[in-house]
C-alpha positions as CSV (number, residue, x, y, z in Angstrom):
1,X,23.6,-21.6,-23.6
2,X,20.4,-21.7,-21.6
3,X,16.6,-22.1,-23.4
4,X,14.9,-21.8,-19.9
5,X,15.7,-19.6,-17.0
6,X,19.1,-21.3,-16.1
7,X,21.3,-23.5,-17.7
8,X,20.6,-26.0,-15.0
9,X,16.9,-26.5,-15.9
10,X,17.5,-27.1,-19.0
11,X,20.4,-29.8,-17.9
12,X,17.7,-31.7,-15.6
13,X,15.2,-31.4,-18.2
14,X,17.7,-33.4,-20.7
15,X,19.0,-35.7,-18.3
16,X,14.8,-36.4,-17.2
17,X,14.0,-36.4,-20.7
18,X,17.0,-39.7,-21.5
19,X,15.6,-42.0,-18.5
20,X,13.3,-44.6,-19.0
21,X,12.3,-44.9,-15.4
22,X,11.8,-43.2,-12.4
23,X,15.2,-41.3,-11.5
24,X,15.7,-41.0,-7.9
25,X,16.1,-37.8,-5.9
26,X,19.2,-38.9,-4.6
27,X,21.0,-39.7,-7.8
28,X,20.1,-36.6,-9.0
29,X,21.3,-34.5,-6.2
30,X,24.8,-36.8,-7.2
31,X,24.9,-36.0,-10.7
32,X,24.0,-31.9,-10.3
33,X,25.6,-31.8,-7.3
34,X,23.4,-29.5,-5.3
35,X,21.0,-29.8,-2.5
36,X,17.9,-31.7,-2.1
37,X,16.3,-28.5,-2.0
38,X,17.6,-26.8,-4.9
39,X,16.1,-30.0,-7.2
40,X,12.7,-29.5,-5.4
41,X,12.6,-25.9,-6.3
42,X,14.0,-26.8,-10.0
43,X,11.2,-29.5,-10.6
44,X,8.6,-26.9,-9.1
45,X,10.1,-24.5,-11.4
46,X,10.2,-26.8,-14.3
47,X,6.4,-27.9,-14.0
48,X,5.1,-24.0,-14.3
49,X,7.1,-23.9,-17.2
50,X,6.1,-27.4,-18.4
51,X,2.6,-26.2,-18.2
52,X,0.4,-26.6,-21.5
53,X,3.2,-27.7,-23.1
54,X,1.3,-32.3,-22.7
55,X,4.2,-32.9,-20.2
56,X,5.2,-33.0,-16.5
57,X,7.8,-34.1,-13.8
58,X,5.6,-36.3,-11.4
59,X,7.6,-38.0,-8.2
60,X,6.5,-41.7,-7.8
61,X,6.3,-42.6,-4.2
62,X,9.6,-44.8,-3.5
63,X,10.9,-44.6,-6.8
64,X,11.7,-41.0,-7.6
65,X,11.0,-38.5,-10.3
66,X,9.8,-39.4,-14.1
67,X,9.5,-37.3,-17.2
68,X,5.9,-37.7,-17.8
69,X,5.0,-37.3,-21.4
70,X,1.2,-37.0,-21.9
71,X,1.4,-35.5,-25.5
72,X,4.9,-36.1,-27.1
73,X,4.0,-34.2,-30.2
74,X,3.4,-31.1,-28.1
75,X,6.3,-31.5,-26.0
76,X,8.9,-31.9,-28.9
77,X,7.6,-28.9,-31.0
78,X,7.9,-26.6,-27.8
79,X,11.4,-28.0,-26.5
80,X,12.2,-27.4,-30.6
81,X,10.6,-23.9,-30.4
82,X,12.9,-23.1,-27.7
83,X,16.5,-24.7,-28.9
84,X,15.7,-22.6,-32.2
85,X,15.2,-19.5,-29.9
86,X,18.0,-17.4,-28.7
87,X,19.2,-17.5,-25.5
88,X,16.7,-16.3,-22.6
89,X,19.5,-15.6,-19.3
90,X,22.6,-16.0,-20.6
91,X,25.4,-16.3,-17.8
92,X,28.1,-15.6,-20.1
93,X,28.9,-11.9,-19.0
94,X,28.4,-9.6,-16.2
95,X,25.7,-8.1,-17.5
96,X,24.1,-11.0,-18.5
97,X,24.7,-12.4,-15.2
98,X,22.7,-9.3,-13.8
99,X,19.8,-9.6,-16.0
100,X,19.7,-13.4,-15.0
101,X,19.7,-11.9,-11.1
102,X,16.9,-9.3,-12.5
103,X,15.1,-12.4,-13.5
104,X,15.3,-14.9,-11.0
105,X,14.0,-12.3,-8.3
106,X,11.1,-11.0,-10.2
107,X,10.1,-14.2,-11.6
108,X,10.3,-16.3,-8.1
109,X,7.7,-16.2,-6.0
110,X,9.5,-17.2,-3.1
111,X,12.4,-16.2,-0.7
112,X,15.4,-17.6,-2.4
113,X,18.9,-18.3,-0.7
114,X,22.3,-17.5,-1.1
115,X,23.6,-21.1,-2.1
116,X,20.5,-21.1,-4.5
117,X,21.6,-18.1,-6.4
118,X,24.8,-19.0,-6.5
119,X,24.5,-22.6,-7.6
120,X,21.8,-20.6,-10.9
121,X,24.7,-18.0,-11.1
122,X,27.6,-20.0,-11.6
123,X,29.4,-17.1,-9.6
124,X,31.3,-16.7,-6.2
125,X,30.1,-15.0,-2.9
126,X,31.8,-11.8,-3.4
127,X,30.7,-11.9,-7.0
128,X,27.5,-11.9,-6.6
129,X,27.1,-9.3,-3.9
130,X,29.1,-7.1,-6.8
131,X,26.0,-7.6,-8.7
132,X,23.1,-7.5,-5.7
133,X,24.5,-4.1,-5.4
134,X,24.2,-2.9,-9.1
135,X,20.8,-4.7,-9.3
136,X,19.5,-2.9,-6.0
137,X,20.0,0.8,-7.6
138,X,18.6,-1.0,-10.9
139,X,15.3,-1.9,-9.5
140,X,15.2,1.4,-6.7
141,X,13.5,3.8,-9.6
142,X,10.3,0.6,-9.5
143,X,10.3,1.2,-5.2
144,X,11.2,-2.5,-5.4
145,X,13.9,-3.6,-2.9
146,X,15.6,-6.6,-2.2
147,X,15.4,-7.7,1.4
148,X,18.1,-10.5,3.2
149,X,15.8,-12.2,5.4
150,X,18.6,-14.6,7.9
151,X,17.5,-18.4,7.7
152,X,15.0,-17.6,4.1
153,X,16.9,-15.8,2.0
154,X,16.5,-13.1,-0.6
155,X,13.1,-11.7,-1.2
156,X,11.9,-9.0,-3.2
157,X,9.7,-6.4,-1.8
158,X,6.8,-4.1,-4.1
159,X,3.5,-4.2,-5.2
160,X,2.5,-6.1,-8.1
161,X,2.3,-3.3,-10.3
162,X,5.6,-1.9,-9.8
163,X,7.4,-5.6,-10.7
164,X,5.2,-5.7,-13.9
165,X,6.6,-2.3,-15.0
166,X,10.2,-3.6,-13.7
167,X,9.5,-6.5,-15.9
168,X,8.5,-4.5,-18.9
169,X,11.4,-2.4,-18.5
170,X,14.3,-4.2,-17.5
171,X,13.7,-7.2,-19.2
172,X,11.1,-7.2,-21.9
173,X,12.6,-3.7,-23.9
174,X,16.2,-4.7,-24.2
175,X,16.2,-5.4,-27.7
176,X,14.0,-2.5,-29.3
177,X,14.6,-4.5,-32.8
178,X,13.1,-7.4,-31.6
179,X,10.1,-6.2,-29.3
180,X,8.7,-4.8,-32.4
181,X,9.0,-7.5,-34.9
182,X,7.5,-10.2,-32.6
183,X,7.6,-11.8,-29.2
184,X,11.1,-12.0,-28.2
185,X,13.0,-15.1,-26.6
186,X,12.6,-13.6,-22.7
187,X,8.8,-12.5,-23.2
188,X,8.3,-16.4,-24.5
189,X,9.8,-18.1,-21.3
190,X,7.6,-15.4,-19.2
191,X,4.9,-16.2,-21.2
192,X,4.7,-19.5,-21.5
193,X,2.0,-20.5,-19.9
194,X,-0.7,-18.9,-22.5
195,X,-1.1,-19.2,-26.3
196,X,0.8,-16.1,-27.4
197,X,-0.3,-16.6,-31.3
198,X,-3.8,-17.5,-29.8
199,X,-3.4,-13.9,-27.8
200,X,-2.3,-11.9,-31.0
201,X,-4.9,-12.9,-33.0
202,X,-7.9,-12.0,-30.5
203,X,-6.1,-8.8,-29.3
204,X,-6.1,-7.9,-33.4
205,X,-9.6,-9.1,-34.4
206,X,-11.5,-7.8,-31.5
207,X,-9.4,-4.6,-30.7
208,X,-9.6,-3.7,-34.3
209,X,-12.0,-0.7,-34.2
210,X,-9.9,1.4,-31.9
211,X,-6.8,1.8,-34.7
212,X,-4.1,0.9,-32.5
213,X,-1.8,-0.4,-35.5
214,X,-0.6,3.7,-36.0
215,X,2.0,3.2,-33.9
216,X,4.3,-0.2,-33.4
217,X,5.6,0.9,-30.5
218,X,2.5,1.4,-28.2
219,X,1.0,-1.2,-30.2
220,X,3.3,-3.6,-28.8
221,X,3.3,-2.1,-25.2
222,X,-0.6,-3.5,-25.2
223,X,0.1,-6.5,-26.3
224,X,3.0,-7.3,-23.8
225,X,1.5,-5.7,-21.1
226,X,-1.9,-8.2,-21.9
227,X,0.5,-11.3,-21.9
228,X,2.5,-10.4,-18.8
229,X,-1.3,-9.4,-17.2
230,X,-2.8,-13.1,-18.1
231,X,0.4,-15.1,-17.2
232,X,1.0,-13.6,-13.8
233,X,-2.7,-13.8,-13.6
234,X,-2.4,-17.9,-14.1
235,X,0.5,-18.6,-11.6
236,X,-1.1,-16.7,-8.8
237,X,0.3,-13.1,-8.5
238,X,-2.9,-10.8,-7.7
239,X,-2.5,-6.9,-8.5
240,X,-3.5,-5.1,-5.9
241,X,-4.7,-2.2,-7.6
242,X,-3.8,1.0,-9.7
243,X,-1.3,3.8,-8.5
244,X,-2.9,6.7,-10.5
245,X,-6.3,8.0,-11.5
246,X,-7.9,5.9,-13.8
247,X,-8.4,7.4,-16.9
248,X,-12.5,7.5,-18.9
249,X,-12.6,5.7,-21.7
250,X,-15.6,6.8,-24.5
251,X,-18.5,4.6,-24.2
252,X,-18.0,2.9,-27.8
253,X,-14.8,2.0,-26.9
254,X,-15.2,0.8,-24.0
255,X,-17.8,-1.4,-25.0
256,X,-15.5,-2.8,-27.3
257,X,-12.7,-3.1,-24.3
258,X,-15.6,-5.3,-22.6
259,X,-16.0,-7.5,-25.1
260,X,-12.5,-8.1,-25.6
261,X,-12.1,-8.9,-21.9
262,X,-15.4,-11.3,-22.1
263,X,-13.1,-13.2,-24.8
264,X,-9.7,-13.6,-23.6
265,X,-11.7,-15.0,-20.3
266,X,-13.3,-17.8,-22.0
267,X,-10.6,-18.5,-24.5
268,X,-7.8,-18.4,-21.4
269,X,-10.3,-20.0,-19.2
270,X,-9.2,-16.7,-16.7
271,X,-10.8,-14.7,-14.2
272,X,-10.1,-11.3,-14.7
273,X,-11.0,-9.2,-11.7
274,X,-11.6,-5.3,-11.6
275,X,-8.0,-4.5,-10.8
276,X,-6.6,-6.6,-13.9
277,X,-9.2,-5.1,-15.9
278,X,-8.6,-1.5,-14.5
279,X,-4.8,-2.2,-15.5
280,X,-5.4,-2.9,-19.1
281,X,-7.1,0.2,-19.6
282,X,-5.0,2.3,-18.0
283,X,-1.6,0.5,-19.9
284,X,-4.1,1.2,-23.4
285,X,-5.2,4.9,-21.9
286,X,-1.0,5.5,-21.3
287,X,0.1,4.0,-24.8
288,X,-2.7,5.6,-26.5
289,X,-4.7,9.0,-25.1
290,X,-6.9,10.2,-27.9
291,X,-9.0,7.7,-26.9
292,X,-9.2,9.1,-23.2
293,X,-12.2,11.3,-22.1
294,X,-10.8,15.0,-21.9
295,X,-12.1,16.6,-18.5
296,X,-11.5,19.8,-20.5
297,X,-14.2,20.7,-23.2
298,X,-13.3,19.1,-25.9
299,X,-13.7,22.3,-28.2
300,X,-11.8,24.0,-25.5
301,X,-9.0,21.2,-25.3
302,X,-8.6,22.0,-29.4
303,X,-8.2,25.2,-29.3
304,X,-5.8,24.8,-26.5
305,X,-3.8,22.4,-29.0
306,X,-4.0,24.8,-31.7
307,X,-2.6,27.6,-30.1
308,X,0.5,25.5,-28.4
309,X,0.9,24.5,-32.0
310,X,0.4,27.8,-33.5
311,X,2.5,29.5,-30.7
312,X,5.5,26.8,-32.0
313,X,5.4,27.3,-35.2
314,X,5.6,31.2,-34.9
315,X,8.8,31.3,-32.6
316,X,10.2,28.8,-35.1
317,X,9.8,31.6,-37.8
318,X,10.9,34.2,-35.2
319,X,13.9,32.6,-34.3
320,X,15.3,30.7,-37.6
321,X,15.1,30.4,-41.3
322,X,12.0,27.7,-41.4
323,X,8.8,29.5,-42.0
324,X,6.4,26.5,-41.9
325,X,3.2,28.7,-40.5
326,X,1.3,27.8,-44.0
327,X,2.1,24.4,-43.2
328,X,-1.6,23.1,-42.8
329,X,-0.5,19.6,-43.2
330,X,2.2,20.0,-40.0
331,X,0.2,22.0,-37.9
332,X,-2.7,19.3,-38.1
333,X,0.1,16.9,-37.1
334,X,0.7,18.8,-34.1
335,X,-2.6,19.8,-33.1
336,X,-3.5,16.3,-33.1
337,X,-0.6,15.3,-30.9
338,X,-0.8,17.7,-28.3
339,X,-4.4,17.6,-28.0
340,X,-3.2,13.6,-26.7
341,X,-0.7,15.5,-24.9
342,X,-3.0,17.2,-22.6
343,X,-5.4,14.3,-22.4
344,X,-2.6,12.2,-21.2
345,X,-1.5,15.1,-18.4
346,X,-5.0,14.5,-16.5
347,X,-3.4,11.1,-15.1
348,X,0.5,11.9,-14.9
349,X,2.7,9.9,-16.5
350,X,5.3,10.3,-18.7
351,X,5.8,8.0,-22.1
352,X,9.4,6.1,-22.8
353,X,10.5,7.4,-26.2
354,X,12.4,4.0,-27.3
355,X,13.4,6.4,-30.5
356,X,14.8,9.1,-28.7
357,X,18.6,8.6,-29.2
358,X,17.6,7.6,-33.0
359,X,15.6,11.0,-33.7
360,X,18.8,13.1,-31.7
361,X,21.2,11.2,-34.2
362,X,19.1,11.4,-37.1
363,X,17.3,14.7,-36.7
364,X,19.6,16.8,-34.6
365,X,18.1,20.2,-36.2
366,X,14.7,19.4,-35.7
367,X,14.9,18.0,-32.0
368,X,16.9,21.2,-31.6
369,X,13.9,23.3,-32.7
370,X,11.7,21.3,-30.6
371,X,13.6,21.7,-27.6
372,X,14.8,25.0,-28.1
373,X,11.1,26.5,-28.7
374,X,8.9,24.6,-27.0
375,X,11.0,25.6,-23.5
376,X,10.1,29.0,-24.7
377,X,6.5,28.7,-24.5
378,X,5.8,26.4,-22.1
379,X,5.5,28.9,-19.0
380,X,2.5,30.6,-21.0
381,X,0.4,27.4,-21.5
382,X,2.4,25.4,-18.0
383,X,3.0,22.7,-20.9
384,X,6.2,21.1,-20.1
385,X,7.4,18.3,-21.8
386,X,10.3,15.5,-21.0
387,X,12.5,15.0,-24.0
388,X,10.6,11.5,-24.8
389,X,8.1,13.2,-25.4
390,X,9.8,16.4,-27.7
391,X,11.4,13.8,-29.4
392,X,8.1,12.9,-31.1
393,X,7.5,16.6,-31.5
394,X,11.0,17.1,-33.2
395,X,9.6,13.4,-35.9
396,X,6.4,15.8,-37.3
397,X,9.3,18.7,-37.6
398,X,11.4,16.3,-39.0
399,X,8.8,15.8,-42.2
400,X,8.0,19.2,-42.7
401,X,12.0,19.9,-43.3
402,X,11.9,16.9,-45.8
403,X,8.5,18.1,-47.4
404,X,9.5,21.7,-47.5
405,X,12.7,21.1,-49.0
406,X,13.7,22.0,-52.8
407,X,11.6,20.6,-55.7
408,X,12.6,19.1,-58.3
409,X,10.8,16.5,-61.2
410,X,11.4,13.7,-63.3
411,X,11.4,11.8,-59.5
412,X,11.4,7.5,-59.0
413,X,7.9,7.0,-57.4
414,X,8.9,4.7,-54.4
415,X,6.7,3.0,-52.0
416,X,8.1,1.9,-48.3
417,X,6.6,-1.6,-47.2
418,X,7.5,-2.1,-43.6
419,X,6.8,-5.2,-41.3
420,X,7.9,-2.9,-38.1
421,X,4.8,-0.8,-38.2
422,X,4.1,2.9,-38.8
423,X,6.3,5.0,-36.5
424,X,9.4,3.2,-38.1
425,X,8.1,3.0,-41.7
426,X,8.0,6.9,-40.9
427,X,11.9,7.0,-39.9
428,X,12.5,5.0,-42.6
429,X,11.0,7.8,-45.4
430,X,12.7,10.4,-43.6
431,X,16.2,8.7,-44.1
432,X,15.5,8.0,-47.5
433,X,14.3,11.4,-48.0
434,X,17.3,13.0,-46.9
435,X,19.7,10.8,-48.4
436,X,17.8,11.0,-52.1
437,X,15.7,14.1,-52.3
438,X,16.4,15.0,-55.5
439,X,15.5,11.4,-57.4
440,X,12.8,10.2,-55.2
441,X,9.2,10.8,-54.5
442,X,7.5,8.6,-51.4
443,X,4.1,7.7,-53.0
444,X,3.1,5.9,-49.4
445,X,3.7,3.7,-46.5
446,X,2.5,0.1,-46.0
């Protein structure tokens, strides 16, 4: 099983990492059996990755390549770091094999060609234009397409922007389990050319006063999105710019953005241009949109909200047996939401709901309200909604079946303490709700 990108690497890294003197280029091409190009594209590759990490392949004039270990301490506890870690690419199944594909064409700068791919594949000809083709329709929704150039190779064709969010998508959010908890094994190889520790710890501190811990999820999506921003940033890939309006940001809070950007330059040693900058705030404007500046009044923009909200909650009562119009504690809930709704609308783009099949599954009455009612009135207010985002609607309907239900006393106090964050400590007192209504009362969340 591979730590690094492919299992190769990590077999020349090894076999580097036994000599005591410099290896020539030809007995290496003997023992891996590929071409002399391949093994100068696998050192190159190997350096980035070596980078920071007090180690580096250097090629001695005459004599070949040497392992060059400048800080053994530091080298050992990353190559430890990584055997502990799960497997990055994988080549064991097809799937796997396509994410490794995924990878090496998004993480390459350069053309690569057919024998290359096949040699980091382990797969034949036909094989792999099996998988080109499923990878092709794969990256299509990111306008990213792969171009056979004769006598070059494979190259991948986009802007920046769109093979960040290809990136984020396709390889990053596999695991939803493991994206929340920490950094996961792929976003550690991607990343490993900054402190990520380092990067958590100034993203926290400094980031602090705009309350971005109320949700894990988008929580996350900033931090990620920062990482994958400040590594590309360091092995040379510029973003071009922004494919949307740019989104306003408060004064205060972007004061505090500044500041945060004036930190992560000096402690990264980084340049972050206009563009990079412009891409953090739209990725923190996207994740999180009450702190956008509404071009709507902002009393006007409430009231909006209110009367969506008020609108829902009356065809709910209308149409079924849930009367939750005295519900103040809901309708702030709601109000609140699609107030963040509408600010999010003025730059057009639509959330991923990583939850969605969870809430169907768990919820299936309350997304059923949701969807049911808010189709109804969203030709009065032109407030449509994708079912990401009703699925977050159908979570505050959610708790007001579980806090409207029957009452009873002599109830365990219980208290949920969740290392995942609040959108999944909220799940979590649903379920146990449900399951124990009658002998349990949820004193809080932490």
């Amino acid at each position: 099983m591979s730590k690094l990108y492919y299992q190769r690497l990590d077999d020349i890294l090894e076999f580097l990492l036994k000599q005591s003197s410099p290896v020539s280029q030809k007995k290496i091409i003997g023992v891996f059996e590929v071409s002399d190009r391949t093994i100068r594209t696998d050192v190159n590759t190997l350096n980035e990755l070596l980078e920071d990490t007090g180690a580096k392949i250097v090629l001695i004039r005459g004599k070949g390549y040497l392992l060059d270990l400048k800080d053994r301490d530091r080298f050992h506890a990353w190559w430890s770091d990584l055997t502990e870690q799960q497997t990055v690419v994988s080549t064991t199944t097809n799937e796997e094999r396509q994410q490794s594909l995924i990878f090496l064409l998004l993480t390459h700068p350069e053309p690569q060609t057919l024998d290359d791919l096949l040699d980091q594949l382990y797969v034949s000809k036909n094989t792999f234009y099996s998988y080109l083709k499923n990878v092709r329709n794969l990256l299509t929704p990111f306008n990213l397409k792969i171009i056979n150039r004769p006598n070059i190779g494979f190259d991948l064709i986009g802007s920046e922007f769109n093979k960040r969010q290809a990136i984020s998508e396709l390889l990053i959010k596999k695991n939803l389990h493991e994206y929340l908890m920490d950094f996961t094994p792929v976003e550690t190889v991607l990343f490993n050319n900054i402190n990520l520790k380092k990067l958590q710890q100034i993203e926290l501190a400094s980031l602090a006063p705009l309350s971005l811990l109320d949700s894990d999820y988008f929580h996350k999506n900033i931090l990620s999105a920062l990482a994958l921003a400040l590594s590309r940033n360091k092995s040379g890939y510029r973003l071009e710019g922004i494919p949307f309006t740019l989104p306003k940001l408060e004064k205060n809070i972007l004061a505090t953005v500044e500041a945060f950007f004036a930190e992560i330059e000096t402690e990264f040693k980084v340049l972050l241009d206009q563009n990079e900058r412009d891409y953090f705030i739209y990725t923190l404007a996207v994740n999180f949109p009450r702190l956008v500046i509404s071009e709507t009044n902002s009393a006007d923009l409430s009231e909006l909200a209110y009367k969506i909200a008020d609108d829902l909650l009356h065809e709910i009562k209308l149409c079924s047996s849930y009367d939750w119009t005295a519900d103040d504690t809901l309708r702030k809930d709601l109000v609140s939401h699609i107030e963040g709704l509408v600010n999010m609308d003025l730059f057009r783009n639509d959330r991923i709901n990583p939850l969605l099949e969870t809430i169907k599954n768990a919820f299936p009455l309350a997304f059923d309200l949701s969807l049911t009612h808010l189709e109804k009135i969203a030709p009065k207010y032109d407030f449509y909604l994708s079912e990401d985002e009703i699925g977050y609607i159908a979570l505050h309907l959610a708790g007001a079946i579980e806090r409207n239900g029957k009452e009873t006393i002599r109830k365990q106090k219980v208290a949920i303490v969740c290392g995942s964050g609040k959108t999944m400590s909220k799940l979590i007192e649903m379920k146990i709700t449900r399951k124990f209504a009658d002998s349990v009362k949820i004193i809080g969340k932490y």
